[in-house]
N, C-alpha and C positions, 0 to 999 in steps of 0.2 A: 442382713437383708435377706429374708425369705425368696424362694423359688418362683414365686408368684410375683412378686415386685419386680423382679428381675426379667419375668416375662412379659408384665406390663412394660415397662420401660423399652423392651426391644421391641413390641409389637408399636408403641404409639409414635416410631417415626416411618409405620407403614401407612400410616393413612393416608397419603395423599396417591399411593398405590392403587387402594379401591377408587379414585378419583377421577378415573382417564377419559369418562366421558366430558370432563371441562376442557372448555377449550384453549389447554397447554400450550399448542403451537404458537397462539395469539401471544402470549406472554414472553416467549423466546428466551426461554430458560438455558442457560449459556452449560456447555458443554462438561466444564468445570465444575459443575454440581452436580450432574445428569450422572456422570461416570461413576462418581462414589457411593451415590444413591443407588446404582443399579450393583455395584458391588456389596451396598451393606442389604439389600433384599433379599442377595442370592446369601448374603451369612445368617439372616432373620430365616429364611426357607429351611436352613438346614440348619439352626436349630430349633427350630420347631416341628423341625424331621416331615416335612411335607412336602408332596411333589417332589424327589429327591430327584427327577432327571432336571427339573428345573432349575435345579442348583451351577451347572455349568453352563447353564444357554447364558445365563445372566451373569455369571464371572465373566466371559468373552465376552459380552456384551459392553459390559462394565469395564473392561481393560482395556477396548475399541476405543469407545467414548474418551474414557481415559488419556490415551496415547494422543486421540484427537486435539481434544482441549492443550495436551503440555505442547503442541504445535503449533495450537491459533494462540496460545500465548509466548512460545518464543519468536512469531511471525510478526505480534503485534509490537515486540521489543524491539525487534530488528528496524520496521516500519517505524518507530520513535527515536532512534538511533540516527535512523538516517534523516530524520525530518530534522533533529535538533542540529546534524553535524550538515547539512544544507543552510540551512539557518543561519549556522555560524560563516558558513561560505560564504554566502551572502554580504552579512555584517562587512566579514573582513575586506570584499569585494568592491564595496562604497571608496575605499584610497587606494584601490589598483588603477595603474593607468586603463586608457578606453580608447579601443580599435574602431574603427567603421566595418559591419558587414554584412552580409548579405541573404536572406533565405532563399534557398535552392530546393529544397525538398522538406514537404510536411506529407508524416502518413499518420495514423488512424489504427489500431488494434485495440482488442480487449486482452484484459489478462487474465489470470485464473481463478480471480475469482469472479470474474466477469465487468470489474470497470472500464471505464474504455479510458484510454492512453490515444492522446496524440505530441508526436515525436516532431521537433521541426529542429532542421539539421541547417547546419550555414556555415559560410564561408567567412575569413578575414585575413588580413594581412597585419605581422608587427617585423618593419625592418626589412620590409621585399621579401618576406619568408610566410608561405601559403598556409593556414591553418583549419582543418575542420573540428566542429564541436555537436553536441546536441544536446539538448532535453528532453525530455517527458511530462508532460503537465496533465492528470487525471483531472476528468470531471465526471460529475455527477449525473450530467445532463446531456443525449446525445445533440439535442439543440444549439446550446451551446456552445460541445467540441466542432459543431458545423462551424460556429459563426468565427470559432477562435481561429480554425482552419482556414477561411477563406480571406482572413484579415491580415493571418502570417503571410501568408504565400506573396512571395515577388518580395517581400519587402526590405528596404535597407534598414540595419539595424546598429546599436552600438554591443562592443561585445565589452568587459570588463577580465583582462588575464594579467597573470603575474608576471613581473618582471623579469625575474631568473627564470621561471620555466612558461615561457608563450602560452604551450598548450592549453595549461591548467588556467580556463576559461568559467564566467557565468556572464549569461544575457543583462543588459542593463535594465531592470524593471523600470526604473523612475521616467527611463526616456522613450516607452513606449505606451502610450496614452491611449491608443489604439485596443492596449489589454486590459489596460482598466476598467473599460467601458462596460466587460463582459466576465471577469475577475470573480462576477459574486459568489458565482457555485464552483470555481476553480479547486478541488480538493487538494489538490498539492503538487507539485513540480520539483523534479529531482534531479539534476545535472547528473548525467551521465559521464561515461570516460572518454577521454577527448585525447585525439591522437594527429599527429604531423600530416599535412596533404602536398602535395606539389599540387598549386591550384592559375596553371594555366589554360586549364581546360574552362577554367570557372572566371577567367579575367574579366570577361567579355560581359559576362553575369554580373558583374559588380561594378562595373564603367557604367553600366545600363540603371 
C-alpha cells in the first residue's frame, strides 16, 4: 500500500470535520463517538504534521469527552440495574402480606440531571411495631408530578413488606387507582431504603 493510499484513507474519516456548520447539535451525536473522533483528528493533525499545537487541544478534548461518555454509560447500567432489580421487587411483592398505611409527607426535587423526583414517605404498622418507608417516582412532566403530589398527600394506603424483615417494604400499585389515572408519563419509581420508626407521633395520622 503506497504513501498516498494511506494518506487518503486517514484523511477521508475527516470529512465531516470540515462540516461544522450543519446542524450537529440537532442530531445529538452521543458522547461515545465524539470522544474518539476527536482523538483520531488530533492523530490525522499530527500526521499530516499540521497545526502541531493543535494536536493536544484535541487529545484533551478527546479524553474529556471520552471519560464522559465511559460515565453516561456506567450511569445508564447502574439506572438499568436498578430498574430491573425494582421490578423484580415488585413481582416478588404481589405474595407478600399487605399493611394499611398512610401518607404523611410528599416533596418534590430535581436531580442532576435535572428530572424532577417526587419522594412520598409513609407510615404503617405490622404487629404494633411502627414502620417508615419511601419512594421516588420521576416524571417527565412538571404537570403531572403536581397532580401526582396533590393526590398522594393525606392518603391512606396499602403497603406490601416481608414477613421476616417488616421494613423491607413496596407501595401496593394495584390498589391505588388514584395513580393510574396519571401514570402515563410516570418514568420510573425506585423504592428507596426503608428503616424502623417508633410511630406514635404518627398514630393519630392514621386513625385519621
Amino acid at each position: 500500500m503506497s504513501a498516498r493510499t494511506v494518506d487518503v484513507l486517514i484523511f477521508l474519516p475527516l470529512i465531516p470535520a470540515f462540516t461544522w456548520f450543519l446542524p450537529w447539535e440537532r442530531w445529538k451525536i452521543p458522547n461515545k463517538i465524539i470522544g474518539p473522533y476527536l482523538l483520531y483528528c488530533a492523530f490525522a493533525i499530527w500526521h499530516f504534521k499540521q497545526w502541531s499545537w493543535i494536536v493536544p487541544l484535541f487529545g484533551l478534548l478527546g479524553i474529556a469527552v471520552s471519560a464522559s461518555a465511559v460515565f453516561d454509560v456506567r450511569k445508564a447500567r447502574t439506572l438499568k440495574r436498578a430498574r430491573e432489580t425494582k421490578a423484580t421487587m415488585l413481582k416478588q411483592a404481589r405474595g407478600w402480606p399487605v399493611a394499611e398505611g398512610f401518607v404523611y409527607y410528599v416533596g418534590k426535587n430535581r436531580d442532576s440531571d435535572g428530572a424532577l423526583n417526587v419522594t412520598v414517605t409513609y407510615t404503617y404498622k405490622v404487629q404494633d411495631e411502627g414502620f417508615v418507608g419511601s419512594e421516588s417516582f420521576t416524571f417527565a412532566s412538571a404537570d403531572d408530578a403536581e397532580r401526582f403530589e396533590s393526590r398522594c398527600r393525606g392518603r391512606k394506603i396499602n403497603v406490601h413488606y416481608q414477613k421476616a424483615t417488616p421494613e423491607i417494604c413496596v407501595l401496593d400499585r394495584d390498589g391505588m387507582k388514584y395513580w393510574q389515572k396519571i401514570s402515563t408519563k410516570l418514568v420510573d419509581g425506585l423504592p428507596r431504603r426503608r428503616r424502623k420508626a417508633d410511630l406514635r407521633g404518627f398514630s393519630r395520622n392514621m386513625r385519621g
